[in-house]
N, C-alpha and C positions, 0 to 999 in steps of 0.2 A: 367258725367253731364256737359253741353255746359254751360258757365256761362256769354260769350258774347251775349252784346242786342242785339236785332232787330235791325235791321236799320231803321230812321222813315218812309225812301219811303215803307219797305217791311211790318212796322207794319200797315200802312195806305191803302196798298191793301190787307192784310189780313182783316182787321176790315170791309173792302167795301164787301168782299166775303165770310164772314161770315155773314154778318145782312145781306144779301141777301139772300142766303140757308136760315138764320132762318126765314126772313118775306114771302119764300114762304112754311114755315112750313117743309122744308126739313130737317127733321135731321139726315138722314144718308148724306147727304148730309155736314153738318156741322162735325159729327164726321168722314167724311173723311177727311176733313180740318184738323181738331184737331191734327189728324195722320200724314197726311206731315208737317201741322208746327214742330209736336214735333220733330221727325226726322230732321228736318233740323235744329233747334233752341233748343231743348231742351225741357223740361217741365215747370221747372222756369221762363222762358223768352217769354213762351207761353201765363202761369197763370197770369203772372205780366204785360206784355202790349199787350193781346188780352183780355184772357178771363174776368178778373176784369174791365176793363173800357168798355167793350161790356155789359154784366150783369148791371155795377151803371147808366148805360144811360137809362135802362128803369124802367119807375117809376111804373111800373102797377098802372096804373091811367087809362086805357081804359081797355075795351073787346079785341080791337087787340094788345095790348099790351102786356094784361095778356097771350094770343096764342100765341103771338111768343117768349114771356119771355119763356114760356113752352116749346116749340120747341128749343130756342136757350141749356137750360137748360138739355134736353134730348140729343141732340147732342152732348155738350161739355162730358158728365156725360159717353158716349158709350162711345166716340173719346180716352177718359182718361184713361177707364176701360179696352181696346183694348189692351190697346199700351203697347209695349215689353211685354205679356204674349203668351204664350207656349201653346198649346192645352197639355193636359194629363201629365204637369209638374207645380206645383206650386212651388214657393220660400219658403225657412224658415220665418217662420214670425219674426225671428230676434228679439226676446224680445220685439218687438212695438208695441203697441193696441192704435186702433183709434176708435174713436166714436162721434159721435155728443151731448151734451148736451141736458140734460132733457126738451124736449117738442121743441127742437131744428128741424125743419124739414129740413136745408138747408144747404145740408155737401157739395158742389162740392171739397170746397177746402181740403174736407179728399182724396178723389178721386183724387185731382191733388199730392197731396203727396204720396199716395200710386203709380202711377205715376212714381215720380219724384225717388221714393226710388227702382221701377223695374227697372229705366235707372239706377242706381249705382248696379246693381246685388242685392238688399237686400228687403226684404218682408216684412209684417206685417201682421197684422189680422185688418180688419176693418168690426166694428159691427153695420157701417152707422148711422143713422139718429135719436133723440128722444131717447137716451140711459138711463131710469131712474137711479137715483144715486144707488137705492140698487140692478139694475141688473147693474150698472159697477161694484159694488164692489161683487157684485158675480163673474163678468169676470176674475177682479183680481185674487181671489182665483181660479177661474178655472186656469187659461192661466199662471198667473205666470209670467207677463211680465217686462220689467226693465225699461220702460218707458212708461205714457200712455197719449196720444196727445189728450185734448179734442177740438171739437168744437163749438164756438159761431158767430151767425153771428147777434143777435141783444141783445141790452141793453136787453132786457124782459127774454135770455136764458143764459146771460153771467155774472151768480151770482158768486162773485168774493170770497166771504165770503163764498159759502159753495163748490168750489174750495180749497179752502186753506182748509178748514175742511176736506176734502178728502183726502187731502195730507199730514197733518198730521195724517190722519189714517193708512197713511202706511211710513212710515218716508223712508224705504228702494227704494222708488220706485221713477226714476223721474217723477214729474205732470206737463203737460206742458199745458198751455191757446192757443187756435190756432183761429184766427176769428177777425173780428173788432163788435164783443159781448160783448168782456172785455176790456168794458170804463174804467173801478174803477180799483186802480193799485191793483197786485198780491202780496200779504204779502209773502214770504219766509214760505215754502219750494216751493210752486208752482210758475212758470216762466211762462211770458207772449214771443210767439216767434211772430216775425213780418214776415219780410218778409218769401217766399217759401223757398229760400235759406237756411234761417236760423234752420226751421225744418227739411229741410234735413240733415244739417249738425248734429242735434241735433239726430235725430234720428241712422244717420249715428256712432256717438261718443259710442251709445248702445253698448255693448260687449253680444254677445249671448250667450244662454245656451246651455249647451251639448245636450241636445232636441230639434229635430228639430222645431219642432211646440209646444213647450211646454205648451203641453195640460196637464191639472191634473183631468182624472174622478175619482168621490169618493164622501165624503159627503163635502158640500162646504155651509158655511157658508152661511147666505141670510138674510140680515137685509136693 
């Protein structure tokens, strides 16, 4: 993983040639962007001074807004998903489960972690977008994971209190907050990560299971 920044000249024409593909609704266009930036820079330094300050610029406060919010949003979301995967070889999902919080529609930055953890050789399971609590805690009992990364990207999805009630439902498991969702701080056992870097390293620290995909079929609890 490349952990030097941009340079401000190369982040300034990258931001120029990406809202350009996305204001002509190009998104493949965009996730080929996505692809040589990552490649040259990394995924952290991609996420952290392209994709996040191109995304808070637009306020979807218009009709053309909302379009190329969309467009920019589908492009970033391919470019991410693309990058360092293997046609007919998946990774271990490494003990890591991703997921968006309940009624949460807006994961890119699971995607850029998922991402940033195939540029370190390492995998995860991400079960994207809206994950209600009682099918995460079904996933838990299915997958068996040793870490599970939730996301929030707004106060309305980033309940801090039943975060931590989660986490104490499984004392074994580490719970991590990923998102600028979780305004209100993270009581112990559950941890707020900030920057990309940080869950990578965080999920990177996971120790896998003898199984590659540590899947468990059978009868799985569902509350």
């Amino acid at each position: 993983m490349l952990t030097e920044p941009m340079p401000a000249e190369t982040v300034e024409i990258a931001h120029k040639r990406v809202s350009l593909a996305a204001e002509d609704l190009d998104g493949n266009a965009v996730a080929t962007l996505m692809l040589e930036l990552a490649e040259a820079w990394g995924v952290p330094a991609l996420w952290e001074q392209v994709c996040r300050p191109l995304l808070a610029r637009l306020s979807g406060r218009s009709a053309a807004e909302v379009v190329i919010e969309h467009a920019l949003c589908e492009g970033v979301r391919v470019g991410l998903d693309v990058y360092r995967r293997e046609p007919g070889r998946s990774l271990p999902t490494g003990g890591v489960l991703l997921a968006g919080a309940e009624k949460e529609a807006h994961c890119l930055g699971l995607h850029a972690l998922a991402a940033a953890l195939r540029e370190e050789g390492r995998g995860c399971l991400n079960l994207g977008p809206a994950l209600p609590w009682p099918a995460l805690t079904s996933a838990v009992y299915r997958a068996r994971p040793r870490a599970v990364v939730l996301w929030s990207q707004t106060p309305l999805t980033g309940r801090a209190y039943r975060l931590v009630r989660f986490a104490r439902e499984f004392p074994l498991l580490r719970v991590y907050g990923a998102g600028p969702g979780w305004i209100e701080p993270l009581g112990r056992p559950a941890v707020r990560l900030g920057a990309l870097t940080d869950a990578v390293a965080a999920c990177v620290a996971v120790t896998p299971m003898r199984d590659v995909h540590h899947i468990r079929y059978g009868s799985v609890p569902y509350r």
